[in-house]
C-alpha positions as CSV (number, residue, x, y, z in Angstrom):
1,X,0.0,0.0,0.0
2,X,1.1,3.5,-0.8
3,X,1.0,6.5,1.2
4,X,0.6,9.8,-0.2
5,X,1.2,13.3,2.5
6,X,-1.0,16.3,0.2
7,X,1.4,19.3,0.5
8,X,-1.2,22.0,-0.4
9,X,-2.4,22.4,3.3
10,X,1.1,23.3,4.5
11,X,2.0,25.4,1.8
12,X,-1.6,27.4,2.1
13,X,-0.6,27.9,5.6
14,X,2.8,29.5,5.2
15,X,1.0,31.6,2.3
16,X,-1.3,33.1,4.9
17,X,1.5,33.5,7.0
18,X,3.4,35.5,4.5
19,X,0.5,37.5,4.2
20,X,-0.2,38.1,8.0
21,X,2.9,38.8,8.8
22,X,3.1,42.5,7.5
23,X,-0.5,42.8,9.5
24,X,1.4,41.5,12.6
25,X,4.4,43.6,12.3
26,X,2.2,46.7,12.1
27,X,0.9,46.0,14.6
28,X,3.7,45.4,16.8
29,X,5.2,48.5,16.1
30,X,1.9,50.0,16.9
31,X,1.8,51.8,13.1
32,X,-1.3,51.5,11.5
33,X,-1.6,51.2,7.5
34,X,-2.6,54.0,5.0
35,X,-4.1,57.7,6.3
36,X,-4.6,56.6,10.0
37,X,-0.5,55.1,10.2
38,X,0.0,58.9,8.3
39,X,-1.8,60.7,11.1
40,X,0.0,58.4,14.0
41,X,3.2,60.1,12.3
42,X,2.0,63.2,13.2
43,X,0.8,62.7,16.0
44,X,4.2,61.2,16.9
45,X,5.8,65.0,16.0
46,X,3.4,67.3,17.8
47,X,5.7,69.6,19.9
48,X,5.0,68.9,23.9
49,X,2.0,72.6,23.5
50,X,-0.9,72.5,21.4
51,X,-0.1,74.4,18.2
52,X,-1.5,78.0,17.0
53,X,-1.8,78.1,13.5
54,X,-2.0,81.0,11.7
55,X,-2.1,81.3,7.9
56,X,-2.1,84.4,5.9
57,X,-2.9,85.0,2.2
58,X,-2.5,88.0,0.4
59,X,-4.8,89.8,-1.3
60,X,-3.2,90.0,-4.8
61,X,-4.3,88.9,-7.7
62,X,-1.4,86.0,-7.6
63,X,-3.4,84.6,-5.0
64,X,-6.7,85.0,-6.6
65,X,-5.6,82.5,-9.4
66,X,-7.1,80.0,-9.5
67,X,-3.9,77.2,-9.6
68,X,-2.4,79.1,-7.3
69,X,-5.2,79.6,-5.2
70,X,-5.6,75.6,-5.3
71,X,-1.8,75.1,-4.2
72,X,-2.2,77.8,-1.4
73,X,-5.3,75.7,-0.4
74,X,-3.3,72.5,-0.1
75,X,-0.8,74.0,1.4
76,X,-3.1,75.3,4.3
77,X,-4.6,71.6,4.5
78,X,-2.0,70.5,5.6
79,X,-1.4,72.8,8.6
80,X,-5.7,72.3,9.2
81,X,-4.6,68.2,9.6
82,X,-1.4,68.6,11.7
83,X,-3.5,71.6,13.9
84,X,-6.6,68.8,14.3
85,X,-4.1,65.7,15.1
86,X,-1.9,67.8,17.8
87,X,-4.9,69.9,19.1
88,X,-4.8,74.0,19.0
89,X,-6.0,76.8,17.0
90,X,-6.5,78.0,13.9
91,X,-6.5,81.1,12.2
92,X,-6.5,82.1,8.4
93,X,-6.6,85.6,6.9
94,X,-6.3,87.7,3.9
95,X,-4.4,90.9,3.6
96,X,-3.5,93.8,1.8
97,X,-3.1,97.3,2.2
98,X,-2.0,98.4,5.4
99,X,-1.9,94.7,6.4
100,X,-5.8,95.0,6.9
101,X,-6.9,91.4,7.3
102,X,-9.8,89.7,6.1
103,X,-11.0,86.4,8.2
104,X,-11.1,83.4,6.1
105,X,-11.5,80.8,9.2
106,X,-11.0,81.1,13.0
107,X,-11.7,78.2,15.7
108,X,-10.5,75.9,18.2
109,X,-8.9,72.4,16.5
110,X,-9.8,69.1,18.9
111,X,-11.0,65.5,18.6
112,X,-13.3,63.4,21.3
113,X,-12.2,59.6,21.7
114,X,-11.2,57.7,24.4
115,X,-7.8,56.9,22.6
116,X,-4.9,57.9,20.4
117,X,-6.8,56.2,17.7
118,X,-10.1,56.9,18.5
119,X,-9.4,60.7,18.2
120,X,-7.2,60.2,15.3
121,X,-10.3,58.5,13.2
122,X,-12.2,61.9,13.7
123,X,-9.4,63.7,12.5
124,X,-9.9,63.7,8.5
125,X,-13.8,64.6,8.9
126,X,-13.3,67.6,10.9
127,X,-10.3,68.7,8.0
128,X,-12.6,67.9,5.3
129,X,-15.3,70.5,7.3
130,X,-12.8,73.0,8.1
131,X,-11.3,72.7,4.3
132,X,-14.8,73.6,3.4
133,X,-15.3,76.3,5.1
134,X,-12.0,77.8,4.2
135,X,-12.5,76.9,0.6
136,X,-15.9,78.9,0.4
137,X,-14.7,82.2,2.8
138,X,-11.3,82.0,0.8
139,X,-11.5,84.4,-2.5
140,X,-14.6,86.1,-0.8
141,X,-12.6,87.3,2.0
142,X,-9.7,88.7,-0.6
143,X,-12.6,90.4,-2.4
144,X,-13.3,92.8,1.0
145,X,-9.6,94.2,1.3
146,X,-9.1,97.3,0.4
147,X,-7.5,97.8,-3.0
148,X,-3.8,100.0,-3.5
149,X,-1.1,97.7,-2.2
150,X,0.3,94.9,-0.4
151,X,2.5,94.9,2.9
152,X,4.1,92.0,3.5
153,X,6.7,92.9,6.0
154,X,3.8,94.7,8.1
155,X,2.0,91.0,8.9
156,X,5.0,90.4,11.4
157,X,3.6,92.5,14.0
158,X,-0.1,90.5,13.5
159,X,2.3,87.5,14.4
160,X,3.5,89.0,17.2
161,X,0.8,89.7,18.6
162,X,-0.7,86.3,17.9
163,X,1.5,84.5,19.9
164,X,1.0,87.2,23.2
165,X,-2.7,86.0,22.2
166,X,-2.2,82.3,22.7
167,X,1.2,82.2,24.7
168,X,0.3,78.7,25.9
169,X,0.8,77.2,22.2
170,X,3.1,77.1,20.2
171,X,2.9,79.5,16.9
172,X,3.3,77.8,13.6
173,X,2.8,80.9,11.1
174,X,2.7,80.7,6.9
175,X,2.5,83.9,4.5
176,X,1.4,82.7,1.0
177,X,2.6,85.9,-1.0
178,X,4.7,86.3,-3.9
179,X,6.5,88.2,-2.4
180,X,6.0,91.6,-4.1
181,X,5.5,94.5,-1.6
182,X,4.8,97.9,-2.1
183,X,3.8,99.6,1.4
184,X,7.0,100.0,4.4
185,X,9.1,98.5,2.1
186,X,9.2,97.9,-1.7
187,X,10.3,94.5,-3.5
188,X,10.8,95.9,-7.4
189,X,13.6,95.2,-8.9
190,X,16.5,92.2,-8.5
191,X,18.8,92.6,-5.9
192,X,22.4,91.2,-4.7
193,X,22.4,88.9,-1.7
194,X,24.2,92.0,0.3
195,X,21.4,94.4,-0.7
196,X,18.7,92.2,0.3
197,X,20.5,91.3,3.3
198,X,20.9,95.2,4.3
199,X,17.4,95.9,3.5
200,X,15.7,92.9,5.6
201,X,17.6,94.6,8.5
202,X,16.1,98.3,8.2
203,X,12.4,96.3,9.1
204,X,11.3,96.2,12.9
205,X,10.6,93.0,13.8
206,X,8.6,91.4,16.8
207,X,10.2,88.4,19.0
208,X,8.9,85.3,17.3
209,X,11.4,83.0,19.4
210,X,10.5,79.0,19.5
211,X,8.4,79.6,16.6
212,X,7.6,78.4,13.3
213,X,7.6,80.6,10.3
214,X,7.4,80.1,6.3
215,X,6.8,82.5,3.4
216,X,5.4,80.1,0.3
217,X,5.1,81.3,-3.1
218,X,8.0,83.8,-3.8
219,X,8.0,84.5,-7.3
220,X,4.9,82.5,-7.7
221,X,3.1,85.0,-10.1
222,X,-0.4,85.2,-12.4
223,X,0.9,87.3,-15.0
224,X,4.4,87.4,-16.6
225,X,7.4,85.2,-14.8
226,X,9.3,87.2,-12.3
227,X,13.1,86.6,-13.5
228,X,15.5,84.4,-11.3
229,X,17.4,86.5,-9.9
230,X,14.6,88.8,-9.2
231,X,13.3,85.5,-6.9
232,X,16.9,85.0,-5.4
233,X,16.5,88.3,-4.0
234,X,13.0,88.1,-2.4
235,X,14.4,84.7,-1.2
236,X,17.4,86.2,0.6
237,X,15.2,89.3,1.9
238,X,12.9,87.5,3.4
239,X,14.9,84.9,5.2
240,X,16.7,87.6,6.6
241,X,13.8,89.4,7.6
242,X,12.7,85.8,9.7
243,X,15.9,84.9,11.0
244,X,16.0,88.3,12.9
245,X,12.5,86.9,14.8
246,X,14.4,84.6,16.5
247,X,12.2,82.0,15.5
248,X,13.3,78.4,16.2
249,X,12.3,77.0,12.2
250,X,11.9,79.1,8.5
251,X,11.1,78.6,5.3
252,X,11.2,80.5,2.4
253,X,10.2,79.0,-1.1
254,X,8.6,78.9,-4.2
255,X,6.6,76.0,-3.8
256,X,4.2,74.4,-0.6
257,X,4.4,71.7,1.5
């Protein structure tokens, strides 16, 4: 008599294995897959204080555009998601002349659960309804500034004072412009490294130590390109101009997140 052993059980059972395994591993490492495992990474990063988030958008027609209205709006997404995961405020406004601002979105960020995970499945509802909101308000807000210039260097004293607002968080402040200014101080024409240098340092500017500050679009324009060097200018001016805040992070670029 012949025996015969079937293989196909075994082998079935190492195949489900294999495909456990990366299940398993997850979730020994406490990392879950896809947007909530994205959102545990943030969580992860959120400085010890809730954050204060405060966006700005000026009221040019650069930023009335509408693709680069869309990349200022994914841009500002992001800081709604990493605001909701680590819990804070936010705040998003136009401005223009004068630095007269326009309210685009103003509230308190926060998510009920009785865990990590529980809060951080709320988390992309509450963006998508914020994202809304700021979405609608957005180029209807730019439409009530006043009309005759831009002051870009002027919003640092609205940072200032949002931080002595909220002194228990921690300020995480963005300036979508392209950089173009023409009130306190005027951006018109390229400039060496030394004379944008020089010039950042004629500007008062408030003490925005242990913060977080970006200015995204520079050179980002609806009309004609602005030339390189023109853009290597601005760039130098402004991160200057934030390096003299004191503030613990900067960024100054082109492009978003």
């Amino acid at each position: 008599m012949t025996f015969s052993v079937s293989r196909q059980p075994h082998a079935a059972g190492i195949l489900a294995t294999l495909v456990a395994l990366p299940l398993i591993l997850a979730g020994c490492s406490g990392q879950a897959p896809g947007e909530l495992g994205q959102l545990q990474s943030i969580l992860a990063a959120c400085p010890d204080q809730p954050v204060n988030v405060y966006d700005a958008v000026d009221g040019t027609g650069t930023s009335q555009d509408d693709t680069i209205a869309s990349e200022h709006l994914r841009s500002i997404e992001v800081d709604v998601e990493r605001a909701a995961v680590c819990g804070g405020h936010v705040t998003i406004v136009a401005f223009g002349t004068n630095s007269v601002t326009a309210p685009i979105y103003d509230g308190d960020l926060a998510t009920e659960g009785a865990t990590d995970l529980a809060k951080l499945r709320r988390v992309p509802g509450l963006v998508d309804d914020v994202m809304a909101e700021v979405t609608k308000n957005y180029k209807p807000a730019i439409a009530t500034l006043p009309a005759g210039g831009t002051d870009v260097t002027g919003l640092l004293r609205l940072l200032g004072e949002a931080r002595v607002l909220r002194p228990d968080m921690l300020l995480q402040a963005t300036i979508y412009t392209d950089g173009l200014t023409n009130q306190g101080i005027v951006l018109d024409h390229p400039m060496t490294d030394a004379e944008a240098t020089a010039l950042a340092d004629t500007v008062a500017v408030p003490d925005l130590s242990g913060a977080s500050l970006a200015v995204v679009g520079i050179g980002r324009v609806a009309g004609d390109p602005v030339s390189s060097d023109f853009i290597a200018g601005m760039k130098t001016f402004y991160t200057r101009l934030l390096e003299r805040t004191g503030a613990d992070q900067i960024r100054v670029m082109t492009d978003g997140h």
